[in-house]
C-alpha positions as CSV (number, residue, x, y, z in Angstrom):
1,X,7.0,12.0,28.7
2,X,7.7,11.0,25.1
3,X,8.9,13.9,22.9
4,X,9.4,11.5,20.2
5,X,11.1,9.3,18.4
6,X,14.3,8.3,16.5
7,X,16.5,5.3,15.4
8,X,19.8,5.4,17.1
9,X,20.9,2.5,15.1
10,X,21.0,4.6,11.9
11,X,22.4,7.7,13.4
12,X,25.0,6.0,14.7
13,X,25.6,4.2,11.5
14,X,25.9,7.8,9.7
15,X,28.2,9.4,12.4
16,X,30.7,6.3,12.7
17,X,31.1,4.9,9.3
18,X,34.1,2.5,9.8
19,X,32.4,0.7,12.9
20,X,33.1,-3.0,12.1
21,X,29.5,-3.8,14.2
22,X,27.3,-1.7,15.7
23,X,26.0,-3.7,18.4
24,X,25.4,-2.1,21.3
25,X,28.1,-3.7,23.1
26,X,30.9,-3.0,20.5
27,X,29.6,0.6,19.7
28,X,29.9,1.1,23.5
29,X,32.9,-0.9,24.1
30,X,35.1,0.9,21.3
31,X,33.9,4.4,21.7
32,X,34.2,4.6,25.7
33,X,36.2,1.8,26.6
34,X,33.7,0.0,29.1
35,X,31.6,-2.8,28.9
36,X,28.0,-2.9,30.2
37,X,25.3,-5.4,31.4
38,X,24.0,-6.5,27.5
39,X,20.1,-7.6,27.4
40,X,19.5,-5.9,30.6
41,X,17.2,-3.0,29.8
42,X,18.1,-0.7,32.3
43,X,21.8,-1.5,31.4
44,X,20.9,-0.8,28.1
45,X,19.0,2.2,27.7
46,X,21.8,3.8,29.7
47,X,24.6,2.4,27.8
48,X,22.5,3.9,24.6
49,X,22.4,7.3,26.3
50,X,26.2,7.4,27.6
51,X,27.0,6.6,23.7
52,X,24.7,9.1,22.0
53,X,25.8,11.8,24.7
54,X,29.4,11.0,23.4
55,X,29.0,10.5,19.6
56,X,28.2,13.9,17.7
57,X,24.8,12.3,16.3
58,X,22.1,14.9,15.5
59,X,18.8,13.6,17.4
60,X,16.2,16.5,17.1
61,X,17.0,17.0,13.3
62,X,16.3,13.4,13.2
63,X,13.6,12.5,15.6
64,X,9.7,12.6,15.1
65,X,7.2,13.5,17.0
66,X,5.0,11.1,18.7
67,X,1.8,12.8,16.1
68,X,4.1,11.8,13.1
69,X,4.3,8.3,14.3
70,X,0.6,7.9,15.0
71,X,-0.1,9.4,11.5
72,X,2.6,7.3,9.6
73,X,1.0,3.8,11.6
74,X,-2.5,5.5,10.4
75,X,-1.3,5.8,7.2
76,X,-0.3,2.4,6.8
77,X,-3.4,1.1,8.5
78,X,-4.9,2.5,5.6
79,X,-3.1,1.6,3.0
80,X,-3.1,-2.0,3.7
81,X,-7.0,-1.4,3.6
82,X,-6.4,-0.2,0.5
83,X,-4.3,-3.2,-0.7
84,X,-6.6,-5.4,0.2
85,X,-9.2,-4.2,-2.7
86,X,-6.9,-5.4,-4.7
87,X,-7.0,-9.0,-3.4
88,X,-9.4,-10.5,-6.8
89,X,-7.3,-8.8,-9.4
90,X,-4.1,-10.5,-7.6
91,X,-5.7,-13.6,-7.4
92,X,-6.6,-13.6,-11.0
93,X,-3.2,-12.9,-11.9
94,X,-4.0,-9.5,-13.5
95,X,-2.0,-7.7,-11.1
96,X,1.5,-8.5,-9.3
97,X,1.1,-8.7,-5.4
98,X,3.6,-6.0,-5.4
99,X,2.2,-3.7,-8.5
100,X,-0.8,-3.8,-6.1
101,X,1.1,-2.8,-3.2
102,X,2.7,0.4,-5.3
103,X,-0.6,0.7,-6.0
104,X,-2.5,1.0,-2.8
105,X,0.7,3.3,-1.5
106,X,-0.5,6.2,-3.9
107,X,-3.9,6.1,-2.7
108,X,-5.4,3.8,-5.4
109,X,-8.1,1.4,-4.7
110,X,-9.5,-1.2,-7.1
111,X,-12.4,1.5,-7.2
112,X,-10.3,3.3,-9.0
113,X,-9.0,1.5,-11.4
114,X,-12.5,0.3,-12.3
115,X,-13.6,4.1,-12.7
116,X,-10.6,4.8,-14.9
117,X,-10.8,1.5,-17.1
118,X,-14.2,3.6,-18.2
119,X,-12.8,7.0,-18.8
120,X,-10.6,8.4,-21.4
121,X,-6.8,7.8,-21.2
122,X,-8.2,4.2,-18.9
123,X,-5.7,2.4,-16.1
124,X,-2.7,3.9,-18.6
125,X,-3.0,7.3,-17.7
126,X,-4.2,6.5,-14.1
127,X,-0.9,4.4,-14.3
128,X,1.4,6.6,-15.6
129,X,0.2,9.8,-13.6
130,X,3.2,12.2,-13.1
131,X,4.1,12.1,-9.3
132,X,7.0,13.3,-7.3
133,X,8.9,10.0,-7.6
134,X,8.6,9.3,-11.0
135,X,4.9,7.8,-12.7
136,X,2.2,7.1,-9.8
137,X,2.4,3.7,-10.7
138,X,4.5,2.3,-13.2
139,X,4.4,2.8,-17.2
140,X,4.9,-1.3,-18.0
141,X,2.6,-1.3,-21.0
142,X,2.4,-5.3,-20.2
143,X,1.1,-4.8,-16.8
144,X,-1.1,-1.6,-18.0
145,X,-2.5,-3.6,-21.0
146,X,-3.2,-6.6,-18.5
147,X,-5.0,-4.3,-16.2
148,X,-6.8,-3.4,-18.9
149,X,-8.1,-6.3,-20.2
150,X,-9.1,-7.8,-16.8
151,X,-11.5,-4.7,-16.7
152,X,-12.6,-5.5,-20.0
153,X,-13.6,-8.9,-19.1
154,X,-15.4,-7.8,-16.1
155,X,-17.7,-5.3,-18.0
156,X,-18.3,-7.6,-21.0
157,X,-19.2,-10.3,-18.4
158,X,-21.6,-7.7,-16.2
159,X,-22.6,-6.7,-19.5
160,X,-23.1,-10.8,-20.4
161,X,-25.1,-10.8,-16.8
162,X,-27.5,-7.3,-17.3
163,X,-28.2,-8.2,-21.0
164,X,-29.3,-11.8,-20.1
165,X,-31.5,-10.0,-16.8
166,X,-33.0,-7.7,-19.2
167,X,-33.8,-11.0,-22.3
168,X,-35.5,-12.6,-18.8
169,X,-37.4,-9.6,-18.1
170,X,-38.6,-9.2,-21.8
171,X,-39.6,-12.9,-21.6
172,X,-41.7,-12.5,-18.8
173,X,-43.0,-9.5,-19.9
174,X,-44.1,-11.0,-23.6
175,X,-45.4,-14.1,-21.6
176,X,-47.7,-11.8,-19.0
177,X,-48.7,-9.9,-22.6
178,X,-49.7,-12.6,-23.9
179,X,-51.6,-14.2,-21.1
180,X,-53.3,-10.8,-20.9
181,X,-54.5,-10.8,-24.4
182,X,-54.3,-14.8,-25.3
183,X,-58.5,-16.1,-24.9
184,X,-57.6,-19.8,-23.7
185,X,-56.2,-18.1,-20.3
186,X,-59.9,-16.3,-19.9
């Protein structure tokens, strides 16, 4: 069964600091004196527990559980979903591939940034949100004022788009008036 998981590497890393390599076969070689069959995964996985059992490494303070694993690759299923509503702004050079990245790791969608553009304190205070880390984002006034003005465009040009809709619709509707009340369409 699989209690759960941990990365060796680093934990042996931490507990022998003056290791000149920590492949497996050196590790092994200068902490017990023997050699093993490399590449050999049975050989392996034992020569990895023989060396653990003998370095003082602490593996349940440092392992997760098999949950936590599931949930982190979940999380990261999701934020790459996120990421990817990000993918026009990127392409348009409004936003840094890796802005967008931040971005999308503190829960933000391209939703969002479209709601905030709208709402007092816009993408600057979404931006520049207090977190645990620092801002949510970043506080770049060049990136947050480039942000800015790609939402700007879009609404003036969905603005351009509803405002020509709505001079078509008035058209139509003068021209069905007027047929209504013109006496050569009788």
């Amino acid at each position: 069964w699989v209690h759960g998981f941990c990365d060796t590497l680093q934990l042996l890393k931490k507990a022998l600091p003056d290791e000149a390599s920590y492949k497996l076969g050196d590790l092994h070689r200068s902490q017990l004196g023997a050699t093993f069959e490399a590449h050999n995964a049975a050989s392996d996985v034992a020569a990895l527990d023989d060396l653990i059992r003998h370095v003082p490494v602490d593996i349940e303070g440092s392992a997760i559980t098999l949950e936590s694993a599931i949930s982190v690759l979940d999380d990261k299923g999701k934020c790459a979903e996120r990421r990817s509503t990000f993918d026009k702004i990127v392409q348009d050079k409004a936003l840094s591939s890796r802005t967008a990245a931040k971005a999308a790791a503190r829960d933000l969608s391209c939703r969002h940034l479209k709601k905030a553009h709208g709402r007092p304190g816009g993408i600057a205070g979404l931006f520049q949100e207090p977190a645990a880390h620092g801002c949510r984002v970043t506080k770049n006034k060049c990136i947050i004022a480039a942000v800015s003005q790609y939402f700007a465009e879009q609404s003036a040009s969905c603005l351009h788009v509803l405002c020509a809709s709505r001079s078509v619709l008035m058209l139509n509707c003068l021209l069905v008036t007027s047929c209504l009340v013109c006496p050569q369409f009788e």
